[in-house]
Every structure is written in C-alpha cells, then in structure tokens.
N, C-alpha and C positions, 0 to 999 in steps of 0.2 A: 448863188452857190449855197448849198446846204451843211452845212458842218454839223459833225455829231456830237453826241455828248462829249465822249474820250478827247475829242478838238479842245471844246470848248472849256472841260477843266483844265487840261494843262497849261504849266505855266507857259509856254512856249506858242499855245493858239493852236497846236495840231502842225506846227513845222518845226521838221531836228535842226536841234541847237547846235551849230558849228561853233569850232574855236577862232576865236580870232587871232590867234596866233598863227593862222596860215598853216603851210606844210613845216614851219619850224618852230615847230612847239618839240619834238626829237632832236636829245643831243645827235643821234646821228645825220638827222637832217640837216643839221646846222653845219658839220663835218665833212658830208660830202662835197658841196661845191655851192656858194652862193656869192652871185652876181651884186653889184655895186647898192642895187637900185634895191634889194633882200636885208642888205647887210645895214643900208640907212632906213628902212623899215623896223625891222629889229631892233636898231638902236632908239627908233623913237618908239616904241611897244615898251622897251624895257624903261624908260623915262617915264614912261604915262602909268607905268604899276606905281611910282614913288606915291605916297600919299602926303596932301598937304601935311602941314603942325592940326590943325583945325579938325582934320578929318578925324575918326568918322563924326559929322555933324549930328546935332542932336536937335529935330525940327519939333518945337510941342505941338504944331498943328497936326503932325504924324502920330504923337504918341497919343492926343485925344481922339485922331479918327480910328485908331488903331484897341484903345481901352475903352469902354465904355465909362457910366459914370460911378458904378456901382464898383467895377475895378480898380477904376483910379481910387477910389476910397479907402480900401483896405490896403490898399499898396503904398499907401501915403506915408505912414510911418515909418516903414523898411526904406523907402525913396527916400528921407532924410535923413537916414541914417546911413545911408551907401553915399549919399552926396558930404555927408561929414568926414565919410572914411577915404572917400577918395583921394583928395591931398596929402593924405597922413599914409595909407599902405599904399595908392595906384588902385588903378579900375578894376585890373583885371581882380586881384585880393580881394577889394571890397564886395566884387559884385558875389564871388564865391561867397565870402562871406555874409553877404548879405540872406544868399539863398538857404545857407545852412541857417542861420536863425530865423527864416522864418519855419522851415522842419520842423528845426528844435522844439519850436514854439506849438507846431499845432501838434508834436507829439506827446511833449507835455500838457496841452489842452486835453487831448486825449484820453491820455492817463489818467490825470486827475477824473471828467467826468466819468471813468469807466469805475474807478477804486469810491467815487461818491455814489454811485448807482448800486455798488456790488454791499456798501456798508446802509444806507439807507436806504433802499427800493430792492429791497430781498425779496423772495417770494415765498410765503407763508402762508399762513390757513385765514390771513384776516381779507387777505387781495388776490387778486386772479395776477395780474401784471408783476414785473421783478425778474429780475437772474433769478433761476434755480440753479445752486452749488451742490451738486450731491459727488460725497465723499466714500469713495471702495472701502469697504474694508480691507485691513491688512492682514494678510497671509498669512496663516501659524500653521507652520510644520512639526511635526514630532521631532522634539530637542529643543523647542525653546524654550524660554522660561515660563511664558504664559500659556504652553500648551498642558492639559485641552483647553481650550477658551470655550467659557460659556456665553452665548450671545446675550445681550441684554434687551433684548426683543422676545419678547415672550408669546404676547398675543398677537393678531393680524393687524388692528390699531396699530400698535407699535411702528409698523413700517412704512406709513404714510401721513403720519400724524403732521408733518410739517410746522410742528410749532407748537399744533395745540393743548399737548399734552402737560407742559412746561410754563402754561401762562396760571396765574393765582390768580381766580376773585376777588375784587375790595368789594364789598358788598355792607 
C-alpha cells in the first residue's frame, strides 16, 4: 500500500484521530440515557485522566534525543537556573521565567552590540563598511527665531564629505 506524503507527515499516519472518550465526551450525551456497562467505562476514563505525583516524568534519554549537543549547551545555564527556581517559585513560574531571561538576555546582547557598532564602526570617509546615520535637517518656518537659516553647506563638498573635512593633519 502506497501512502503519500500528506499520510506520512501527520502525526496520526494518514488516519483521523478519534476521541477516546466514546460518544460521551458531550455533557449532553452523558444526559441522555447511559447503560450500566457506559457509566462504569466513564468512571474508569475519568480515573485514568488522574495523573500520578511523578507525572509528567522527565526522561534525559528524551531530552538528549530531542536537543542536540550544540543545544543542550547554551541551554545549560538557563536549565540550572529554572532547576534552582523550581522549589522556591513551582515549574510553571520558573519555567516563564526562565524564558523571559533569556529574551532579556539576548535583547540586551543586542543592544549593546548595535549601540557598539553604531559608536565604533561609523561609516566615514576612511572605510567603506559601518552604519550610515544621516541626520534631516530641521524645518525653519517664517516666525522662528532662527529663520532665515543660512545653511552651513556652502560648496558641493560640503554635502558628502563624510568626515573628511573635519579630520587635522599631524604631519
């Protein structure tokens, strides 16, 4: 038998998932009329949702087939920091919190490298590479204080000098 792709990724193999709840997964179903041999079905469906103390178990054979090694690495230090927290706040707290620092973290990684790029790797007349910050002039209408404004660009230079105009020779 051939099975096609759409089969073969779903989770399910290419057959719909029924409930195992039977026809009485509906409070109304459960309402209308159920026989002896429904009601002690039921009663052990609703037993079998209980989950042990233990549960959910946490297999590391799972979580190393599941991360590689390169993951488990950087995740290491946030994983012992959520296994600290979890006695003191509960799972579910730590695990949030877990997740938000490491956010925090790479946004402030971020930051920083963006605010170091933008103060040291400028782009100027010495290098091709860098941020270029180029800055509008501001609007002067008739009634301010600095109107007329005379530009301080005089020549064609002026408007693309990038730097160079500004730099002194030690010579």
């Amino acid at each position: 038998m051939k099975h096609t792709f759409a089969e073969k990724a779903s989770d399910t193999g290419g057959v719909k998932p029924m409930s195992i709840e039977g026809r009485l997964n509906t409070e109304r179903e459960r309402l209308f009329e159920m026989s002896d041999e429904e009601r002690a079905y039921r009663n052990q469906w609703l037993k079998d949702q209980i989950l042990s103390p233990e549960e959910p178990k946490q297999v590391p054979e799972f979580y190393k087939a599941t991360h590689n090694i390169f993951k488990r690495f950087y995740r290491w230090p946030l994983n012992c920091l959520e296994n600290v927290l979890v006695p003191i706040i509960g799972a579910p707290r730590a695990s949030v919190l877990r997740w938000m620092m490491g956010k925090t973290g790479i946004s402030i990684a971020i930051t920083y490298w963006m605010w170091y790029n933008l103060k040291y790797n400028g782009n100027n007349w010495e290098k091709k590479g860098g941020w270029r910050v180029l800055v509008s002039r501001k609007a002067i209408v008739p009634g301010d204080k600095n109107y007329p404004f005379v530009s301080d660009r005089t020549v064609g230079a002026d408007y693309a000098s990038r730097g160079f105009k500004e730099v002194t020779l030690n010579l």
